[in-house]
C-alpha positions in Angstrom: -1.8 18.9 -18.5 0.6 16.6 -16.8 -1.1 15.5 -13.0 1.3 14.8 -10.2 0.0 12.0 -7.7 2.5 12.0 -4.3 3.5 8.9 -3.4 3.7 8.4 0.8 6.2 5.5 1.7 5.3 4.9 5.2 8.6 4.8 7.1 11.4 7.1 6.3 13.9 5.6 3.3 17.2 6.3 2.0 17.0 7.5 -1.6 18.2 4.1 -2.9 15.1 2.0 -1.2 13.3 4.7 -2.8 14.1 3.6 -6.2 13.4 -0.1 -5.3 10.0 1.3 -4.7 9.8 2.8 -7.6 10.3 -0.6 -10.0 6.9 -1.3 -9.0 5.3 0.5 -12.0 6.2 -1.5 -14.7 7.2 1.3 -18.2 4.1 -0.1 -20.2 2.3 0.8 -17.5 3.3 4.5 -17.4 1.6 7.7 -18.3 3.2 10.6 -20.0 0.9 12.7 -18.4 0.8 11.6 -14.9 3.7 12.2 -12.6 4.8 9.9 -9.4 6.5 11.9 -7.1 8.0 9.7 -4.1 8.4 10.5 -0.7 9.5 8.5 3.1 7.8 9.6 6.1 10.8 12.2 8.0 10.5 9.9 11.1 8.2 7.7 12.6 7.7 3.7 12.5 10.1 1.7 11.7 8.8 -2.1 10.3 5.0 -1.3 11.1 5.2 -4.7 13.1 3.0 -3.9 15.6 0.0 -1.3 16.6 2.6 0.7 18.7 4.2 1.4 14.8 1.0 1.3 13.3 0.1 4.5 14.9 3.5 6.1 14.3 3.4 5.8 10.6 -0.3 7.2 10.7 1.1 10.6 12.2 4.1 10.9 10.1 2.4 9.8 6.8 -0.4 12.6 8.0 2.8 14.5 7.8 4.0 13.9 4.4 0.9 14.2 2.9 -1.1 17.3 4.9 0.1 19.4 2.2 0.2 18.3 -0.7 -3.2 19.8 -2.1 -1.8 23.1 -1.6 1.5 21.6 -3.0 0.1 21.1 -6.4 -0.6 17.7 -6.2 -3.8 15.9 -7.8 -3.9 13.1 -5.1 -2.4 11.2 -2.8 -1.1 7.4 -2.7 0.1 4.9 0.3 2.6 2.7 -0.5 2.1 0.4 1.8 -0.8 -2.1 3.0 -0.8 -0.6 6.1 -2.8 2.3 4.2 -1.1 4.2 6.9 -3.2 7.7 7.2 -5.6 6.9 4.5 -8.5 7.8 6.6 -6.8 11.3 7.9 -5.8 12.4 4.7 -9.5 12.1 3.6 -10.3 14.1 5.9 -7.6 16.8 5.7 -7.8 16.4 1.6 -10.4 17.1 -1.3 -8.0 15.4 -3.6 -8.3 11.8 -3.9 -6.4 9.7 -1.3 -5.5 5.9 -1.9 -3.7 2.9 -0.3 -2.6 -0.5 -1.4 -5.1 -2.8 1.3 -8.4 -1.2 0.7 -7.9 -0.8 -2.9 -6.7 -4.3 -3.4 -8.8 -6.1 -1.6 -11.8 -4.7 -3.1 -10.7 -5.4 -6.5 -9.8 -8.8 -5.5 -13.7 -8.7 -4.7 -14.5 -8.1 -8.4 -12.3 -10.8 -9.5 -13.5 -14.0 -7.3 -15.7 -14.7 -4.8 -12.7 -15.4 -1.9 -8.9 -14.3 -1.7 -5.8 -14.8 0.5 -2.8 -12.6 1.5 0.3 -14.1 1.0 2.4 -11.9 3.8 5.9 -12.2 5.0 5.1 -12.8 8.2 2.7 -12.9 11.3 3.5 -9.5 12.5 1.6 -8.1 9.7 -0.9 -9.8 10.3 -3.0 -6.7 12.1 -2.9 -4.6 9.2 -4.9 -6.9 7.1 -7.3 -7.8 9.8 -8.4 -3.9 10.1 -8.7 -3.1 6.7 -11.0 -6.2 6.4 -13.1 -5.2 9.7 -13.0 -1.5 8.1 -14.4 -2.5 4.9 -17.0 -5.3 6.2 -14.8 -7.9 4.1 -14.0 -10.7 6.4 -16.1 -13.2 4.7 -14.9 -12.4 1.8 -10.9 -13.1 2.9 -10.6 -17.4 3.1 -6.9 -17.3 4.8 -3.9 -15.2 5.5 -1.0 -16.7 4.9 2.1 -15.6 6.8 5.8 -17.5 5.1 8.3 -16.8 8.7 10.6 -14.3 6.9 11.3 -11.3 8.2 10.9 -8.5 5.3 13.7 -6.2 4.4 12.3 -2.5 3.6 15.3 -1.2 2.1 16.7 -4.2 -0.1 12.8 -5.6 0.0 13.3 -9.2 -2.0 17.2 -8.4 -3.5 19.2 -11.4 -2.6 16.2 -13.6 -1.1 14.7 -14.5 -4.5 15.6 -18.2 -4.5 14.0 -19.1 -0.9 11.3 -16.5 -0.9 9.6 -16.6 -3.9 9.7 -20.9 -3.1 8.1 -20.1 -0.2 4.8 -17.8 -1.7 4.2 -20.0 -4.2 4.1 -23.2 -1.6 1.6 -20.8 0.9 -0.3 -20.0 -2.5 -1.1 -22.9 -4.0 -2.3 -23.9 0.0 -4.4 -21.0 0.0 -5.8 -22.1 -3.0 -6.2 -25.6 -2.6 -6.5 -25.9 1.5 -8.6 -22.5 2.1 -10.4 -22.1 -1.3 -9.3 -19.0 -2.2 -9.5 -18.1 -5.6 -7.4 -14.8 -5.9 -4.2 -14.2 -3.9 -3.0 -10.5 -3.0 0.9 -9.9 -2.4 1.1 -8.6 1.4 3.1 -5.9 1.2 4.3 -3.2 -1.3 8.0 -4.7 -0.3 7.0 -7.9 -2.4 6.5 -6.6 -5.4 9.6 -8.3 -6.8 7.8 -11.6 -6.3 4.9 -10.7 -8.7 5.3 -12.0 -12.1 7.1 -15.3 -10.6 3.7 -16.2 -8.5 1.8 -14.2 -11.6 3.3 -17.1 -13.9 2.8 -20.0 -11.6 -0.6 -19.3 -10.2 -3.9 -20.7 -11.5 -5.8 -17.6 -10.2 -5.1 -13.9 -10.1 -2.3 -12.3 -8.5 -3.2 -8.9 -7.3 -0.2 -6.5 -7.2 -1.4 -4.5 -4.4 1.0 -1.1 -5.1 -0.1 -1.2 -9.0 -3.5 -2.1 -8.3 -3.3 1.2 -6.1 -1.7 3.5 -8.5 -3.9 2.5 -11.4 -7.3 2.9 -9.6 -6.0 6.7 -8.5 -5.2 7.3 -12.1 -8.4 5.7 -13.0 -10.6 8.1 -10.6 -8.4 11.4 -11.6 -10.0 10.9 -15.3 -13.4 10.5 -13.8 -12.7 13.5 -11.6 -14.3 11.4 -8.6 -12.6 11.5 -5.2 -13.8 10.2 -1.8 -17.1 11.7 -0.4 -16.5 14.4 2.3 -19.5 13.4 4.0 -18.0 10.4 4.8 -14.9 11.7 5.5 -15.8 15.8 6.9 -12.6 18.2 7.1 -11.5 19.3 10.3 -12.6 22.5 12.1 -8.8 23.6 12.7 -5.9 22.3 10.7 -2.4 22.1 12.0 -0.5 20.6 9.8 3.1 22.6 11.1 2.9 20.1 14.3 5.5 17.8 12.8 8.1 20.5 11.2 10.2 20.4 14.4 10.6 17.0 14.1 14.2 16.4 12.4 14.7 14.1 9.2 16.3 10.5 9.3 17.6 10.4 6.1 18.8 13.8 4.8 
């Protein structure tokens, strides 16, 4: 029986940036009986550079996903280190719920004693530093490492290749040589392009933080585990229609 898992972009897309998203999985990678079905938030944050966004894409991401048990779905995935909503759609679902940060940097955990993010740039900063208070990791983390280039979340890397991807492997092989670091996470879902370049040049792991992701929900839906609803108790009163007057950016 084929399982659908709801992807949750955290800022609304055009259909095209969708499908940039959607390279992330490479085909070897795929299951036959596991469907991705991608969505963008209807409105809300914009570049999530700052907590003002932050808590935007938490509302609109509760949006998109409020539903989707009753939709059909078997769980729910962020794509997005922001892991915008995670904690309300625990809450609101009995179907596991999964994001990029909190996923990644506990794998990263299993791998090496220390790891870095390599990150765009500072204004990201934040979401890295609450997943890592969240999760009791900060000792754990040995740098974050920010390269001074504003992302792009529609064309993500496309065109940029030649000085980007210069750039993270320069602030990698600091991280690893400067901060001791011995595995390196990509910073964002919008890097994935930069993966198998680093992946290639690295002498430790490179964590793919939206695979990483994808694979662990797969991984739990065959063990039939989700997250504990003591830890995360469903609310008295749902309202989940709140946001349904709100119009769509992209039709």
């Amino acid at each position: 029986m084929t399982k659908r898992i709801k992807m949750i972009l955290p800022v609304p897309m055009p259909p095209e940036a969708i499908e940039l998203f959607k390279q992330q999985m490479p085909p070897a990678l795929s299951r036959p009986d596991i469907e991705y079905e991608w969505v963008g938030t209807q409105s809300g944050a914009n570049i999530l550079d700052s907590y003002y966004d932050a808590v935007l894409s938490d509302a609109f991401v509760m949006a998109a996903g409020a539903k989707a048990e009753g939709e059909g779905f078997s769980a729910v995935c962020i794509n997005s280190m922001s892991d915008s909503g995670l904690k309300g759609l625990r809450s609101r679902l009995s179907i596991p719920v999964f994001g990029p940060c909190h996923t990644s940097f506990l794998t990263a955990c299993m791998l090496g004693k220390t790891f870095s993010v390599l990150t765009m740039w500072e204004e990201w900063v934040h979401m890295y530093e609450k997943t890592l208070k969240e999760e009791g990791l900060e000792h754990r983390c040995a740098s974050i490492r920010a390269i001074g280039v504003r992302p792009d979340t529609q064309e993500l890397l496309v065109g940029k290749e030649d000085i980007v991807f210069e750039k993270l492997e320069s602030a990698g092989h600091a991280a690893i040589q400067e901060d001791g670091a011995d595995v390196l996470i990509l910073g964002s879902t919008t890097m994935h392009q930069s993966h198998a370049y680093l992946h290639d040049r690295m002498p430790v792991p490179v964590i793919n933080p939206g695979v990483v992701a994808f694979k662990l929900c797969e991984m739990f839906l065959d063990l039939g585990l989700a997250h504990s609803k003591s830890s995360f108790p469903s609310p008295e009163k749902t309202n989940d229609d709140i946001f349904d007057s709100v119009p769509a950016v992209f039709e």
